[in-house]
C-alpha positions in Angstrom: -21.9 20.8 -7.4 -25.1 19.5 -5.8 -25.4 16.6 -3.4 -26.8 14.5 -6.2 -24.6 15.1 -8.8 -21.6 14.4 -6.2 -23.3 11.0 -5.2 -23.6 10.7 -9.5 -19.6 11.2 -9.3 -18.8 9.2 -6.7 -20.9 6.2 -8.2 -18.8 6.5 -11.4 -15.6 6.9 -9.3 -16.4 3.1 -7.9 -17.0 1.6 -10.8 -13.7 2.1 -11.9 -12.3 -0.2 -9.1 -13.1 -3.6 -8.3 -13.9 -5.8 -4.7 -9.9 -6.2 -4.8 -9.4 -2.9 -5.1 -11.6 -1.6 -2.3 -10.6 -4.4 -0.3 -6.8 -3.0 -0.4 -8.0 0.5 -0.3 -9.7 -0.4 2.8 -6.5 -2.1 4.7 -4.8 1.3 5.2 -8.0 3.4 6.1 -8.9 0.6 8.9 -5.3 0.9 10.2 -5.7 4.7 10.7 -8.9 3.8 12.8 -7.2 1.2 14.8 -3.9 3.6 15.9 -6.4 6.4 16.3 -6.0 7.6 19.9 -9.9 7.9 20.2 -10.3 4.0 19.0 -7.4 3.4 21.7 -9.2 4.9 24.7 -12.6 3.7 23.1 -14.3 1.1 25.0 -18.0 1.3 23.2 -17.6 1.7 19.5 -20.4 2.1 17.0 -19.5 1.0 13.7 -21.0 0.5 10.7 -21.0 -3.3 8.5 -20.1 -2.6 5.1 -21.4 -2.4 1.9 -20.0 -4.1 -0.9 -19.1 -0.4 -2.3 -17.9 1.3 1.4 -14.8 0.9 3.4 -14.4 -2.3 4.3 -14.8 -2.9 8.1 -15.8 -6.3 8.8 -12.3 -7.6 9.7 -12.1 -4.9 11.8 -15.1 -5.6 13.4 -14.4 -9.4 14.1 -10.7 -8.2 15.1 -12.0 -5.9 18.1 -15.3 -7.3 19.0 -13.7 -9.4 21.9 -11.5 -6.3 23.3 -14.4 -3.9 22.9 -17.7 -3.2 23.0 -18.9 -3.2 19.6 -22.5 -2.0 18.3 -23.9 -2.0 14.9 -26.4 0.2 13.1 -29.9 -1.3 12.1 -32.6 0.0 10.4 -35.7 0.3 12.2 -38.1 1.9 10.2 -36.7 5.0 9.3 -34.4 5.5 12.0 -30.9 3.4 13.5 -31.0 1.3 16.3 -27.9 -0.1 17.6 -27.6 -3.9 18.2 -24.5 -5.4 19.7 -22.3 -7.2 17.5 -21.7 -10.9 18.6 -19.3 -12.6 15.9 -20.0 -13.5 12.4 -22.3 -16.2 12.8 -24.7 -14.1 14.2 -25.5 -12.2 11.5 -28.5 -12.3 9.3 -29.8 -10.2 6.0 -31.5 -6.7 7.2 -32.8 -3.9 6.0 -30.9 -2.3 2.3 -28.9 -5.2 2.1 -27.1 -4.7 5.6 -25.6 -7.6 7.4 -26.9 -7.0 10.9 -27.0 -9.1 14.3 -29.1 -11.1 15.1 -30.2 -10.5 18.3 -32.4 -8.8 20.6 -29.9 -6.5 22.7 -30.2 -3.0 21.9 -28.0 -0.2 23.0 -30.3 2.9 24.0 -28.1 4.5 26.2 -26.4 6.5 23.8 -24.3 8.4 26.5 -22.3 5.1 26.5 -20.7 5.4 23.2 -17.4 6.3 23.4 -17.0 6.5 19.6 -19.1 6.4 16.4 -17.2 5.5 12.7 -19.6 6.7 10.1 -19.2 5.2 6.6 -20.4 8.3 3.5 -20.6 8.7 0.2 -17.8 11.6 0.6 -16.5 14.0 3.0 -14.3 17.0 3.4 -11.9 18.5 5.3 -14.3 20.4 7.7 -16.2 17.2 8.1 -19.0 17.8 6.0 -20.5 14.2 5.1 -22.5 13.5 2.0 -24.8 10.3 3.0 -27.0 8.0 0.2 -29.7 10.4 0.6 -32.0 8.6 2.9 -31.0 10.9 5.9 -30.9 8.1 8.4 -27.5 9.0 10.0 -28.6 12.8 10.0 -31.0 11.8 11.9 -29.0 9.7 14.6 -25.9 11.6 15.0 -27.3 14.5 16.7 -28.4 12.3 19.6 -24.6 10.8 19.9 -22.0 13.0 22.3 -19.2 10.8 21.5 -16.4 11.8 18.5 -17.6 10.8 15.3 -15.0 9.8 12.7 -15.8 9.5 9.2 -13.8 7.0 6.7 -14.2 7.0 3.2 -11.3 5.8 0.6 -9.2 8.4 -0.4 -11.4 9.1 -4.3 -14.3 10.1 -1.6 -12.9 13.0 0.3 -13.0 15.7 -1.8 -12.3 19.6 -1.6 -16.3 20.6 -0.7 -19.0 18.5 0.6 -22.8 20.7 -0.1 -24.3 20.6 3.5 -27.5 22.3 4.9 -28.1 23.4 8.6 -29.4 19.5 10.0 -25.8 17.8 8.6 -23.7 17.4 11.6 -20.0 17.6 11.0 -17.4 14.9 11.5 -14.6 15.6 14.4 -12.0 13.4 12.1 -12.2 11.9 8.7 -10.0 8.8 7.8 -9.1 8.4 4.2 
């Protein structure tokens, strides 16, 4: 199966649940993530805001954000910038629909991330992550150190995710 046609399955394999749905299939995915020894010891976490169609981590967010350090993804251009998350009323519209915060703090030191949770389109048991297509992630994780732990609901992680050299692996995947 190619990369598109697995993003083409995957598409259809939403549809068939609703915002309820995903909302419930979230809850156990985020709890994973929250026992996760590496979220434990965590103290700067990137993680992503969701989409209306990804794992739903904005509770999550707003749950941690006063015990840890938490930094979002933004679009700049065609590459991600990291912007400290400040609560829910900081928020504005950004690029592809993405709530992001609004402010002006950026992380750039990237040594200081103690974790990274990276949202996909599916994944597989060696790691392998199939993005939207845009390559914006592929593009940032190489310059991360820290773990990177993929979540996806449990439809997305499937037996072989197409890769090519440039797709960097996940150290855990959550489903």
């Amino acid at each position: 199966m190619t990369k598109d046609e697995l993003r083409q399955r995957m598409r259809t394999l939403k549809k068939q649940y609703g915002a309820e749905a995903l909302e419930r299939l979230s809850v156990p995915v985020m709890a994973q993530v929250a026992a996760h020894a590496w979220f434990q010891a965590a103290r700067t976490v990137m993680v992503y805001h969701a989409l209306k169609d990804e794992v739903r981590t904005q509770d999550f967010i707003e749950q941690w954000h006063l015990e840890k350090d938490i930094w979002l993804p933004v679009v700049d251009g065609e590459d991600i910038r990291l912007k400290r998350y400040e609560g829910a009323a900081r928020l504005r519209d950004g690029a592809l629909r993405v709530q992001e915060p609004d402010t002006d703090e950026y992380q750039e030191d990237y040594g200081k991330i103690d974790l990274v949770i990276v949202p996909g389109v599916a994944f597989d048991a060696a790691g392998y992550r199939l993005g939207r297509g845009k390559g914006f992630y592929d593009r940032f994780l190489p310059k991360v150190k820290a773990p990177k732990m993929g979540i996806c609901f449990p439809f997305q992680f499937v037996d072989a995710v197409p890769h090519d050299a440039w797709d960097v692996p996940m150290d855990a995947v959550l489903h």
